[in-house]
LUMPABA-919665 format. One record per residue (C-alpha): residue number from 0; y, x, z negated; residue in one letter. Coordinates in steps of 0.05 Angstrom, whole numbers, plus 5000, padded with zeros to 4 digits. Layout:
BEGIN
<node><torfi>NUM</torfi><north>Y</north><east>X</east><up>Z</up><sero>A</sero></node>
...
//
This chain:
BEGIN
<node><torfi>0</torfi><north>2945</north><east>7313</east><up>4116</up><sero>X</sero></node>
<node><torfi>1</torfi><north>2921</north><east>7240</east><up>4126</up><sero>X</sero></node>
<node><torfi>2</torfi><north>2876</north><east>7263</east><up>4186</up><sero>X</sero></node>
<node><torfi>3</torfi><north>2838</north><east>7311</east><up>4131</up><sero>X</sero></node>
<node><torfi>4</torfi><north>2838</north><east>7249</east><up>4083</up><sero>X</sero></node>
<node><torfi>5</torfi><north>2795</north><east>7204</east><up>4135</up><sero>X</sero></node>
<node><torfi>6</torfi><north>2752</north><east>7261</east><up>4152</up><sero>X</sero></node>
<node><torfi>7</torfi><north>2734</north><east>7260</east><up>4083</up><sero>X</sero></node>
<node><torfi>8</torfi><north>2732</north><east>7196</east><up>4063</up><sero>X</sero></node>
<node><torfi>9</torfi><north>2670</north><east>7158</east><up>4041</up><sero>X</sero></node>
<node><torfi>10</torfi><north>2628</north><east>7126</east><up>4102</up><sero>X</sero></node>
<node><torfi>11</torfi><north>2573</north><east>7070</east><up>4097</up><sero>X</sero></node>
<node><torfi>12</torfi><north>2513</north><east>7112</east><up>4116</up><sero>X</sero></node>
<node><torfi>13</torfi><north>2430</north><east>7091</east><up>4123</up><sero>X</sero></node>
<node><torfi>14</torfi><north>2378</north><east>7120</east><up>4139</up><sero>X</sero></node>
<node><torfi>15</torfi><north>2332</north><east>7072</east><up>4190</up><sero>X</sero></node>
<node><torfi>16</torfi><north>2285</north><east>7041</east><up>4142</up><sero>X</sero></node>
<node><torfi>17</torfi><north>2357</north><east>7022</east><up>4115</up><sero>X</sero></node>
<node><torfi>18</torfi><north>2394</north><east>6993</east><up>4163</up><sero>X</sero></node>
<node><torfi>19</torfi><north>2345</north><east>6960</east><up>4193</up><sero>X</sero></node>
<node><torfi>20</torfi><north>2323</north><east>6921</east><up>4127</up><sero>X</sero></node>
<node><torfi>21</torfi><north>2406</north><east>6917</east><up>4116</up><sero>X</sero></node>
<node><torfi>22</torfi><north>2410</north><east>6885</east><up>4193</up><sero>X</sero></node>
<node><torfi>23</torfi><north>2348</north><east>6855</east><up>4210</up><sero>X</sero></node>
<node><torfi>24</torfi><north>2369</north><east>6840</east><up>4284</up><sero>X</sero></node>
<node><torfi>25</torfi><north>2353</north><east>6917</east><up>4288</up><sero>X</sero></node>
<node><torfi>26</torfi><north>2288</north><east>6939</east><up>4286</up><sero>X</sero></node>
<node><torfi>27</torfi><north>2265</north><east>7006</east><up>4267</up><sero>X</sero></node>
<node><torfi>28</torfi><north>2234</north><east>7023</east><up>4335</up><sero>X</sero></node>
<node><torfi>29</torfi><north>2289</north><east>6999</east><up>4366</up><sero>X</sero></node>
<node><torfi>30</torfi><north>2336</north><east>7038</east><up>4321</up><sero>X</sero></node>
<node><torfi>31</torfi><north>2298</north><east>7112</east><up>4336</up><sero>X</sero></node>
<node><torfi>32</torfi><north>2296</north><east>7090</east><up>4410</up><sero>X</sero></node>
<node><torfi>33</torfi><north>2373</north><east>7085</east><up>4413</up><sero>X</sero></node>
<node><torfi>34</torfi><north>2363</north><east>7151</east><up>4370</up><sero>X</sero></node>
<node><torfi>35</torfi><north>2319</north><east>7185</east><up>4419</up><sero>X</sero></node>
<node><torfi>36</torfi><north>2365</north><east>7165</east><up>4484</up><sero>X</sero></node>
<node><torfi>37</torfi><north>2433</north><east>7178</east><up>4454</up><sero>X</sero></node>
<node><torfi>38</torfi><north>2440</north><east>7252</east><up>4476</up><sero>X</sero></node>
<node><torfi>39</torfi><north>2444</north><east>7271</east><up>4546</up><sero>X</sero></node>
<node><torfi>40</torfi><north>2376</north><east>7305</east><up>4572</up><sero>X</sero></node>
<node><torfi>41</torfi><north>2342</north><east>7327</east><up>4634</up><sero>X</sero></node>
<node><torfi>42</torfi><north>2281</north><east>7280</east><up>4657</up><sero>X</sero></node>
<node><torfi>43</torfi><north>2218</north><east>7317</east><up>4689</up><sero>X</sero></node>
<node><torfi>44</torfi><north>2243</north><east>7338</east><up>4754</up><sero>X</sero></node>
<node><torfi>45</torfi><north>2294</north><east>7381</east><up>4725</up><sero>X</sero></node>
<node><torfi>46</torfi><north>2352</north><east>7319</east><up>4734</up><sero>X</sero></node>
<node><torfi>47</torfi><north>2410</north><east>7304</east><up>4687</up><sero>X</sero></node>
<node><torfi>48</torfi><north>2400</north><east>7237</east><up>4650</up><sero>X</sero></node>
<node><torfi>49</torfi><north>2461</north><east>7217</east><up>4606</up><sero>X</sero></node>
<node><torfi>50</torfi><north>2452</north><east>7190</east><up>4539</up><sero>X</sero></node>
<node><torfi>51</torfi><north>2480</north><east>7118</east><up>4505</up><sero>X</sero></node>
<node><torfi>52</torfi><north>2534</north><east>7154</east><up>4476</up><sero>X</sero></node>
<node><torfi>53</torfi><north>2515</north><east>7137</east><up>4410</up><sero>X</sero></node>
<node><torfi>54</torfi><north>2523</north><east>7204</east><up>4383</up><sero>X</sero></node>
<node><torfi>55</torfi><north>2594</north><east>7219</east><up>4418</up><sero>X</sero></node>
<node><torfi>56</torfi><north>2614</north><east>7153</east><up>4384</up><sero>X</sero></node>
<node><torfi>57</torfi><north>2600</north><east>7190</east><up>4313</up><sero>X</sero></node>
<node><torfi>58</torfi><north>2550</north><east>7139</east><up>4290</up><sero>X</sero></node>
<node><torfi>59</torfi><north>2492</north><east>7189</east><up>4286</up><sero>X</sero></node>
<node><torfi>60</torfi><north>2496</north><east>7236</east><up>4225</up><sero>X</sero></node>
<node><torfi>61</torfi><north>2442</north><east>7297</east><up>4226</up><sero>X</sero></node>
<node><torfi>62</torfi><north>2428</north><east>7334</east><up>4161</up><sero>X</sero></node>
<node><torfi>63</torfi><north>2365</north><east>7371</east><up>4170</up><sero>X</sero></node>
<node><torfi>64</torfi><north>2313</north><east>7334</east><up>4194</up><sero>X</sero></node>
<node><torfi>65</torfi><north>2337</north><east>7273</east><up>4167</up><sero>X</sero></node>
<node><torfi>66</torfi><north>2385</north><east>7228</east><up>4209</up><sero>X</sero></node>
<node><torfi>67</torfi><north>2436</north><east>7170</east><up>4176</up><sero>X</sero></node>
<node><torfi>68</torfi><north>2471</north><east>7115</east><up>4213</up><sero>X</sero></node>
<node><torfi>69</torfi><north>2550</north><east>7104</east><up>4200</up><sero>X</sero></node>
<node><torfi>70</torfi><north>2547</north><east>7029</east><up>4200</up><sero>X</sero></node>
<node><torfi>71</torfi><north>2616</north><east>7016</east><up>4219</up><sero>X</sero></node>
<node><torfi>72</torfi><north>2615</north><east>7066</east><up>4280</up><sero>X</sero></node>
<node><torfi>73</torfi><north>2550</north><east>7034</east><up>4303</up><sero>X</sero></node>
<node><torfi>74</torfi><north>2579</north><east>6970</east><up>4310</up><sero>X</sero></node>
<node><torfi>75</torfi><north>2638</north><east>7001</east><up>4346</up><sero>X</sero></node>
<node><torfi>76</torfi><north>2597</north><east>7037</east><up>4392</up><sero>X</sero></node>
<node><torfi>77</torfi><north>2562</north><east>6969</east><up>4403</up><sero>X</sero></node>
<node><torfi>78</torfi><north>2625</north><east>6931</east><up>4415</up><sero>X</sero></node>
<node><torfi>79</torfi><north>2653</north><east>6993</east><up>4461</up><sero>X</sero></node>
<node><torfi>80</torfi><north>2588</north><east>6975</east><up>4506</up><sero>X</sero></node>
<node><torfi>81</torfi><north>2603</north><east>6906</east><up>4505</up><sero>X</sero></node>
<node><torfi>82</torfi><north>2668</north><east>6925</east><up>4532</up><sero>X</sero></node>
<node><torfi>83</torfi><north>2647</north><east>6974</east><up>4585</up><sero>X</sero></node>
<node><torfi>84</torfi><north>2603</north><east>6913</east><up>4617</up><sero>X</sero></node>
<node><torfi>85</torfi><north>2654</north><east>6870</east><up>4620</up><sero>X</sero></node>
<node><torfi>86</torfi><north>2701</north><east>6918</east><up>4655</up><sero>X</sero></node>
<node><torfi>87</torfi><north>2644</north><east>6930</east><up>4698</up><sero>X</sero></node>
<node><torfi>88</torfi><north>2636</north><east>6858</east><up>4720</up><sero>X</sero></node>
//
């Protein structure tokens, strides 16, 4: 029943005029860009481009049209990234 309980539970959520005022190393634009690449997508020719990830990381929240940021899985994301480059090195 605890799994249900976290699913649940409150999250820190902004919009991008938010979080970006909230964290001002974040820009807006730079925000909606990470936005706009997070999902996988096919490029002109018809080829497969993958996506940042930030959405499988759960730190993109869509309801409607409108689209929050979970702060605290944003900055995992961030620090999983961190972590894939140094693997990679």
């Amino acid at each position: 029943m605890a799994a249900a309980s976290e699913e649940f539970a409150p999250r820190d959520l902004f919009t991008v005029a938010q979080f970006s005022e909230r964290r001002p190393a974040w820009t807006g634009p730079a925000i909606r860009n990470l936005i706009l690449n997070s999902a996988d997508r096919l490029n002109s020719r018809g080829e497969r481009v993958r996506g940042n990830g930030l959405s499988e990381a759960g730190a993109l929240v869509r309801i409607g049209r409108r689209v929050l940021i979970d702060e605290g899985r944003f900055f995992y994301w961030i620090a999983a990234q961190q972590k894939n480059r140094k693997a990679a090195a």
